[in-house]
N, C-alpha and C positions, 0 to 999 in steps of 0.2 A: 570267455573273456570279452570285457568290452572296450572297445576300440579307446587308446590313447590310458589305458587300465597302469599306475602306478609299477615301476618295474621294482621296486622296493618303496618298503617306508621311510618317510622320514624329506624334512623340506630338500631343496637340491636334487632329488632324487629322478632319476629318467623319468620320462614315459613310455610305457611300449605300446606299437600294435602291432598285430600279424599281421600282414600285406596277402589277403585272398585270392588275388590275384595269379600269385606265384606261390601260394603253399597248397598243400595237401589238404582235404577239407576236415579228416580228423586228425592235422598238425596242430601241437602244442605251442604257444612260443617260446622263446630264448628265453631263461631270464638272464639278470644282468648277471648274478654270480655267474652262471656259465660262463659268458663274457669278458668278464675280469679273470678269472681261472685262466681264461686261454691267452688273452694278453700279458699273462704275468709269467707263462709256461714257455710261450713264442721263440725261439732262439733265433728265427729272422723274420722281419717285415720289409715289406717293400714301401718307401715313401715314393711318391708322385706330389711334384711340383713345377713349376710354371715357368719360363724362362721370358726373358723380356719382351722376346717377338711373339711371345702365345703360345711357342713350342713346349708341349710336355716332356717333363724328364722326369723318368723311373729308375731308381737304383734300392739292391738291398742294403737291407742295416740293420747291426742289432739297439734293440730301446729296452729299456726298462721301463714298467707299468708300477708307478710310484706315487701319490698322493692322489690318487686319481685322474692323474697324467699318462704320456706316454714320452717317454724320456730321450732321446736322442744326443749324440755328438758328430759334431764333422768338423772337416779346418775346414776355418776360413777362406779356402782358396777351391776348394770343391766346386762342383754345378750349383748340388742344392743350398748351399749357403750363398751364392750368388745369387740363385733366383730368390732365394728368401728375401733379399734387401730390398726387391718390387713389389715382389707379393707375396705376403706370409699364409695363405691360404694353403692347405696339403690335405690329401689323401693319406691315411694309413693302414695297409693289408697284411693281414696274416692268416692263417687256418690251413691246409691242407689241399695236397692236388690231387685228391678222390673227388671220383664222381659222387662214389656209394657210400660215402662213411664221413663224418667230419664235420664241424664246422669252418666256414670260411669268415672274417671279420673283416669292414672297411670303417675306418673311423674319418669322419671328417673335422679338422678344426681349424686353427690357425694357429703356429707356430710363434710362438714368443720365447724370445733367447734368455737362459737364466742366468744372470748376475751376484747374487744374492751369495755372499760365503758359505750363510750358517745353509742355505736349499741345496750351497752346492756339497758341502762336507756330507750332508744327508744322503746326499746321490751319489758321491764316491765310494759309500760306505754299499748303499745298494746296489751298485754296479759287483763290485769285489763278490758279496751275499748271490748277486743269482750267477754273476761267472764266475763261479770258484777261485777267485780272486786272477783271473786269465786278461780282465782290463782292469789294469793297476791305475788309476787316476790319480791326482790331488788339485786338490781344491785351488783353482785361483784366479785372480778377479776379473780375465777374461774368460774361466768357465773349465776347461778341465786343462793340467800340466800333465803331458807322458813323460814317461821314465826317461828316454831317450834325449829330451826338448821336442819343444812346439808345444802348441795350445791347440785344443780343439775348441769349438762354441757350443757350448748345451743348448738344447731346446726344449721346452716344453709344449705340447699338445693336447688340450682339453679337451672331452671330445663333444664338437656343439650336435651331431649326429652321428649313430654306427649304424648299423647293418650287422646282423649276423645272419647265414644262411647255412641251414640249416640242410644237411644229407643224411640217404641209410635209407630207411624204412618207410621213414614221411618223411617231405620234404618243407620246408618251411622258411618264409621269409621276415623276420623281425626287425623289425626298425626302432631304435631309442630317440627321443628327443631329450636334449638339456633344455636348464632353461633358458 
């Protein structure tokens, strides 16, 4: 494969390379299906965001991997939605805590809050679809209504770079760009 080699057809589509560095020298890379497989499979991720003095904060969460996104909710009164209002830049991880087996996933993008009715009914319905309807949302125009009251704030997460690394047998490091 040569370096920066289409991770699928078609415009929009990543670019991959293998990072030689840190992989195996007969490792394969990722491709993106693996990638999307494991982010759509994920039942938690950890986001990493920034707080106003610089301080990071890590917490889990579950998201939904949805239009090519990665989907999130939080209140409003959380960490990461307060760091979000300085700076919408996040980390997002997920994969496995083996050393020997597994992939591990980091996606980087920026967080933008979803407003939009008809993205957010589409995501209520996705949410219900991968947790067996266990987060009951509904759609509304600050972003998700609980059953209980209160409003959560969707986010969306495109991702402008991942990582996936790769364990088991070979080990390997792939990197995607968007464009």
């Amino acid at each position: 494969m040569t370096p920066d080699e289409p991770a699928r057809p078609g415009p929009g589509a990543p670019r991959r390379s293998l990072d030689p560095r840190f992989s195996d020298h007969d490792a394969e890379p990722t491709t993106w299906s693996q990638v999307e497989s494991i982010l759509e499979s994920a039942e938690l991720a950890w986001i990493a965001t920034v707080r106003g003095d610089g301080r990071p904060h890590v917490t889990p969460l579950v998201t939904v991997w949805h239009d090519d996104a990665l989907h999130f909710a939080t209140g409003p009164e959380e960490q990461k939605a307060l760091n979000l209002r300085h700076n919408d830049r996040v980390a997002l991880t997920t994969g496995c805590a083996e050393w020997r087996s597994g992939v591990d996933i980091v996606v980087h993008g920026r967080a933008s809050r979803v407003t939009d009715l008809d993205v957010l009914e589409r995501l209520t319905r996705a949410w219900q679809r991968r947790w067996d309807g266990r987060w009951a949302f509904a759609a509304v125009p600050e972003g998700f209504g609980h059953a209980g009251g209160g409003t959560a704030l969707v986010y969306a997460v495109r991702p402008q770079t991942a990582i996936a690394f790769e364990k088991g047998q070979r080990y390997g490091q792939t990197t995607f760009r968007f464009a």
